[in-house]
C-alpha positions in Angstrom: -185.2 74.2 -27.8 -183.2 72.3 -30.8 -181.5 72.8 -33.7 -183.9 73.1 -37.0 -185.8 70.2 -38.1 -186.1 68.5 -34.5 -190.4 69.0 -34.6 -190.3 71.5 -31.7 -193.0 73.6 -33.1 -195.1 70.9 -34.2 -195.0 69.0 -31.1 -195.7 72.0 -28.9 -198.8 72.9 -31.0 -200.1 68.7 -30.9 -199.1 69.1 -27.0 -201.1 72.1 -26.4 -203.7 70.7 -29.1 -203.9 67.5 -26.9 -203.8 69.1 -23.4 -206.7 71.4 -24.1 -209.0 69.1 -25.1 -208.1 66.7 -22.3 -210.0 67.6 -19.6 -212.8 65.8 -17.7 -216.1 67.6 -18.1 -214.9 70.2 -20.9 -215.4 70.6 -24.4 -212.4 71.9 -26.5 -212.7 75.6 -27.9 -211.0 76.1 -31.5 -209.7 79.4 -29.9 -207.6 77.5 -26.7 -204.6 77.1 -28.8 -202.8 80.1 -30.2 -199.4 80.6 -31.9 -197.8 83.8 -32.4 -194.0 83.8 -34.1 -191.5 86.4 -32.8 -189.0 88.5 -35.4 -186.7 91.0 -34.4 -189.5 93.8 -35.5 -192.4 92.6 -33.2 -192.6 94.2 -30.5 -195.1 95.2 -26.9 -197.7 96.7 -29.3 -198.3 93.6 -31.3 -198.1 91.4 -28.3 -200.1 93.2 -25.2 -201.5 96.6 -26.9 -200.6 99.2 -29.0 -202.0 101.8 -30.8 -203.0 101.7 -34.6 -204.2 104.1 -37.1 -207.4 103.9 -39.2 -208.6 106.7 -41.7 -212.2 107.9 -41.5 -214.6 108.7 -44.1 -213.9 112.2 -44.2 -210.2 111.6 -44.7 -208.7 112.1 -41.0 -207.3 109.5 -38.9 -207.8 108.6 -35.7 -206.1 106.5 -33.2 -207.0 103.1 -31.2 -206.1 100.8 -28.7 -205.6 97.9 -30.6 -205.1 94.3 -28.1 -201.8 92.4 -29.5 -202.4 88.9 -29.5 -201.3 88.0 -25.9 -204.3 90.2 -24.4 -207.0 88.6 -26.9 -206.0 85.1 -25.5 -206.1 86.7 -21.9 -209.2 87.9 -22.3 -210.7 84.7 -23.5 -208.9 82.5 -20.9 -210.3 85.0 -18.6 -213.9 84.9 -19.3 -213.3 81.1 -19.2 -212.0 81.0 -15.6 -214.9 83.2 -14.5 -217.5 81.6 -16.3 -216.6 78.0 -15.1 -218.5 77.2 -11.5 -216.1 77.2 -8.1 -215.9 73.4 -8.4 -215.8 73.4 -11.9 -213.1 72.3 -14.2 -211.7 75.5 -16.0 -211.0 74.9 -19.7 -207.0 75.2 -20.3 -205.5 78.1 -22.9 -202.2 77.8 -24.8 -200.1 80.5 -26.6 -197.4 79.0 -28.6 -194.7 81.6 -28.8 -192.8 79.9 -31.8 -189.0 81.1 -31.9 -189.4 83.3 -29.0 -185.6 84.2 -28.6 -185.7 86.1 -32.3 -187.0 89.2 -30.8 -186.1 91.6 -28.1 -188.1 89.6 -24.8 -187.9 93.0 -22.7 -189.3 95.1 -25.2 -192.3 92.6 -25.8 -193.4 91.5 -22.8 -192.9 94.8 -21.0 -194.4 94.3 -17.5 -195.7 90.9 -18.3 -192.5 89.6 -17.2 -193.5 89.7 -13.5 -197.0 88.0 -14.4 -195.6 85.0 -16.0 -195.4 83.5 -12.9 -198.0 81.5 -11.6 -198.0 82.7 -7.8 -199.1 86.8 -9.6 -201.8 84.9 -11.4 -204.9 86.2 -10.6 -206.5 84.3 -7.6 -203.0 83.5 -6.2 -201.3 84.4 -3.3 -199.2 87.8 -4.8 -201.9 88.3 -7.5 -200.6 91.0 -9.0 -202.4 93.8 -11.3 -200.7 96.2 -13.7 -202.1 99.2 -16.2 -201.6 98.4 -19.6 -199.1 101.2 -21.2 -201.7 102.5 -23.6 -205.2 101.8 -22.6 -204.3 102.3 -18.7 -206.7 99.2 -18.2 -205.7 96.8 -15.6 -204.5 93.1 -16.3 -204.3 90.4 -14.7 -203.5 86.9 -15.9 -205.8 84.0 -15.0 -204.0 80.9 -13.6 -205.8 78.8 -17.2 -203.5 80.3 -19.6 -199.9 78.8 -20.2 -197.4 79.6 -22.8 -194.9 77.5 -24.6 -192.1 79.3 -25.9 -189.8 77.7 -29.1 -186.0 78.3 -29.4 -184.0 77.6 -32.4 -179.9 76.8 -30.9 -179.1 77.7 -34.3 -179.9 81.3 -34.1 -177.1 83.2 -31.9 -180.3 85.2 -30.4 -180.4 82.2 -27.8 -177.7 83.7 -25.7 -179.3 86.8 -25.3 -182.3 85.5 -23.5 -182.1 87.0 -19.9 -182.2 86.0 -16.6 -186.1 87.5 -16.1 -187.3 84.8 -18.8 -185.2 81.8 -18.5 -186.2 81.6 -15.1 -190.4 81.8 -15.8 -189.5 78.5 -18.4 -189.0 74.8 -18.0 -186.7 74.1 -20.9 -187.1 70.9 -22.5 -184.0 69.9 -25.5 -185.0 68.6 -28.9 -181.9 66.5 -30.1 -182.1 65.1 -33.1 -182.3 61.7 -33.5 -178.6 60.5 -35.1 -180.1 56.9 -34.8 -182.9 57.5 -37.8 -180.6 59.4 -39.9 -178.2 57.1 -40.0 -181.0 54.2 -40.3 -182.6 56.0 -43.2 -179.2 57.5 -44.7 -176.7 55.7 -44.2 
């Protein structure tokens, strides 16, 4: 969290970039790193699942599930986890939720809330399942996918994040540095 201009987004996505690819014995995917941006519109159906219409050839529509863009990296980080060996190093997915505190947390995550934390992860002591609003599938989230949220302190939104989130977060501040602007304007 900063004020604008303090590089949080860029140094979250060369972090995650970095971390990835830093592991013994594995070979960076281009899909480990993600980054999804948050506005007060987006909301669980663009995030987890929702459903989306698509017309036919014959000029009806019909309906799918359509997987938001946290369930797509879930899936992959998933298929990772199972796929490396018991003693195997398990490649390492990111989603970079840039300016998470511009839209409504709650609504967006919906039960994902409760597996954020890394003792529900799947394989961990409370793993802990839940069916997907629309699709009724069941989710779990593997213990290789992190997310990296970025908050703006300029944006009033900061103050309405709630107690559920701020406690699955580290927060790290992005100050900027008074030292170089002074050095470069004086």
């Amino acid at each position: 969290y900063g004020p604008p201009g303090t590089n949080k987004t860029y140094t979250a996505q060369r972090f995650a970039r970095w971390w990835a690819a830093n592991q013994q014995q594995i070979t960076a995917r281009e899909n480990q790193v993600r980054t999804v941006t948050f506005h007060p519109s987006f909301s669980y159906e663009d995030f987890v699942e929702g459903l989306t219409a698509e017309a036919t050839d014959d000029g009806s529509v019909t309906y799918r599930i359509k997987k938001g863009t946290l369930r797509r990296i879930c899936d992959d980080a998933l298929e990772a986890y199972i796929e490396a060996g018991e003693n195997e190093a398990v490649p390492r997915y990111v989603l970079i939720i840039d300016e998470i505190n511009r839209g409504n947390l709650s609504q967006i995550f919906g039960e994902m809330i409760t597996l954020l934390e890394s003792d529900k992860r799947l394989d961990a002591p409370n793993e802990t399942r839940v069916d997907l609003a629309h699709s009724g599938d069941e989710l779990v989230l593997p213990p290789n996918l992190y997310l990296i949220g970025t908050m703006n302190t300029a944006d009033r939104s900061i103050g309405l994040i709630d107690a559920a989130i701020r406690r699955r977060f580290r927060f790290l501040s992005f100050s900027p540095d008074y030292e170089l602007l002074y050095e470069h304007h004086g």
